[in-house]
N, C-alpha and C positions, 0 to 999 in steps of 0.2 A: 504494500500500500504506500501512495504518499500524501502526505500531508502537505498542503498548501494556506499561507495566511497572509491575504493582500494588507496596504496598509499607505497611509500618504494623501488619500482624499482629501477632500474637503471643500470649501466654497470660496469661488476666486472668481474676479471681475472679468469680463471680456476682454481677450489680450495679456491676460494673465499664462502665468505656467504652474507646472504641479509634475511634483518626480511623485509618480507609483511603485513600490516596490513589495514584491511576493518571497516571502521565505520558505523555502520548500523544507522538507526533511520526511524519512523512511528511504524507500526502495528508489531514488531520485536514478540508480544508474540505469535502470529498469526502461526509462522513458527518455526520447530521441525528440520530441518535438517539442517544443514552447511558445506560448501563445497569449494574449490578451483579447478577449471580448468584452462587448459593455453589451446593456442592457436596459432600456426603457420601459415601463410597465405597459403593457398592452400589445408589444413589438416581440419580436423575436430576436434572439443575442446575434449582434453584430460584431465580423471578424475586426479587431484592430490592429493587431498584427502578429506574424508568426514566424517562425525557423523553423530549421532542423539544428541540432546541437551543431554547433558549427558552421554554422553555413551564416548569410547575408536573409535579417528577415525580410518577409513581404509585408507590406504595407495596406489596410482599405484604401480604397479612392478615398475617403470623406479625411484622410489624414495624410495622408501622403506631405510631405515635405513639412508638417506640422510635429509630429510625434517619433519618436526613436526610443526602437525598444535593444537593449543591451543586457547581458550576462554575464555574471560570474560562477562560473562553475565552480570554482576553488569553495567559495562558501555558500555554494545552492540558493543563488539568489537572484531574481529577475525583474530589471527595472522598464519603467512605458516611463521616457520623460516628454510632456505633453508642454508645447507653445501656440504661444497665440490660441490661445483656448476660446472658443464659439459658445452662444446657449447652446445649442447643436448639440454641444457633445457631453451635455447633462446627465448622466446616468450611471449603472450602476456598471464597475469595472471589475473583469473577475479574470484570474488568472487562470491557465489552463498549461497542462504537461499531459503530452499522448506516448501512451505504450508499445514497444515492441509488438505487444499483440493485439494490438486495437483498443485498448482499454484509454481510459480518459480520467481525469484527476480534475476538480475545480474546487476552490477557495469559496470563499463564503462571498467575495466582494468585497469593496470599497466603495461606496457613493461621492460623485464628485457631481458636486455644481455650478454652474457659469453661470452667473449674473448678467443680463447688458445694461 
């Protein structure tokens, strides 16, 4: 199993920023992929961005050249640093690690909010 716990939310003015950061722990060498989605009530969770261990992540459209997500494997730890933050991108952010064998890991969330 792994455990995931987001943390860094919180409520910022339009044009603001916010580091997100997820601290993993259990079976972290078990899983290859890393990820961020957020979530709106009434919507369905939206990618924000992803890897592979190693590799260069992909970005959504809705963030692209705004958000940069980065790792530390060393201490199992995955950061989403977010600029130029929109109301847009109000919602809840949850961190995500996928398994060798398909299996899927998510954190509880973080709520962030943009004011304009």
């Amino acid at each position: 199993q792994v455990q995931l716990v987001e943390s860094g939310g919180g409520l910022v003015q339009s044009g603001g920023s916010l580091r997100l950061s997820c601290a993993a722990s259990g079976r972290t060498f078990s899983t290859y992929v890393r990820g961020w989605y957020r979530q709106v009530p009434g919507k369905q969770r939206e990618l924000v961005a992803t890897s592979i261990v190693g590799g260069r992540p992909n970005y959504g459209d809705s963030v692209k050249g705004r958000f940069t997500m980065s790792t530390d494997v060393a201490k199992n730890m995955v950061y989403l640093q977010m600029n130029n933050l929109r109301p847009e991108d109000t919602a809840v952010y949850y961190c995500n690690f996928g398994g060798l064998n398909g299996e899927t890991y998510w954190g509880r969330g973080t709520q962030v909010t943009v004011s304009s």
